[in-house]
C-alpha positions as CSV (number, residue, x, y, z in Angstrom):
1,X,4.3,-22.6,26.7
2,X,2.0,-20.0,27.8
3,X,5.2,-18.3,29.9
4,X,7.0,-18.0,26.6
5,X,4.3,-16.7,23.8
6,X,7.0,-13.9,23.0
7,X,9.1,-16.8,21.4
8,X,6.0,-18.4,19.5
9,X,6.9,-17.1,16.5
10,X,11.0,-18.6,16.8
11,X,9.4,-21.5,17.8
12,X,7.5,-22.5,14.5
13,X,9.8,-21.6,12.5
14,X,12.1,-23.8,14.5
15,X,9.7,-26.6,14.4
16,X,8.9,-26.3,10.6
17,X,13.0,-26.9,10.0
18,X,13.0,-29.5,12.4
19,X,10.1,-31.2,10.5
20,X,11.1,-30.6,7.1
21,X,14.6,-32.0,8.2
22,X,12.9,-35.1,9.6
23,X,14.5,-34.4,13.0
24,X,10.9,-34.9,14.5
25,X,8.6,-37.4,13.0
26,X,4.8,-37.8,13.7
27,X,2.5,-40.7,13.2
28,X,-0.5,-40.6,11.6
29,X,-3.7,-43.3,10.9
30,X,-5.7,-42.7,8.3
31,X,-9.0,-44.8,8.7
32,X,-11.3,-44.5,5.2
33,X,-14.9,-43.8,5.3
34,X,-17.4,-43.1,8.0
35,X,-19.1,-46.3,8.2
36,X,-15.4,-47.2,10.0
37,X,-15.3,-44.8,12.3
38,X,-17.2,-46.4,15.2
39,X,-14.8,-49.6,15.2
40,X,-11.5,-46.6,14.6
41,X,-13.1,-44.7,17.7
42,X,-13.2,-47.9,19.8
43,X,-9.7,-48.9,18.2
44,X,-8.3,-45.8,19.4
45,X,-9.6,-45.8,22.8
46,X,-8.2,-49.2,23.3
47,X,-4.4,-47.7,22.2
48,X,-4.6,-49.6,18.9
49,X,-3.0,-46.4,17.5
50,X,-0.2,-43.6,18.4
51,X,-0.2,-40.0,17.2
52,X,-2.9,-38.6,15.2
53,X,-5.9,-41.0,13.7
54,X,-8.5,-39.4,11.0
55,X,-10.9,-40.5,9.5
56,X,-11.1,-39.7,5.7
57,X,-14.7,-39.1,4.4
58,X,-13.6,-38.5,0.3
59,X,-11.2,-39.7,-2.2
């Protein structure tokens, strides 16, 4: 990407449709509360997840 950071701009927007059309999905984990985030940090470096894990620290 760095060779094309003239078309950065095109490119989100691009990416936003695509999104918003659900022409690219993404996965996410949401893991609630700190006192879980040991076991989610071992979880995740064991491949127990795909695309993004957080962990949610409020309601």
């Amino acid at each position: 990407m760095g060779d094309h950071l003239e078309r950065a701009t095109e490119f989100g927007a691009q990416f936003r449709t695509w999104l918003r059309e659900g022409a690219i999905v993404h996965d996410e984990t949401v893991i609630d509360g700190l006192a879980n985030a040991p076991q989610a940090l071992l979880d995740l470096v064991n491949g127990a997840y795909t695309g993004k894990t957080v962990v949610r620290l409020g309601s």
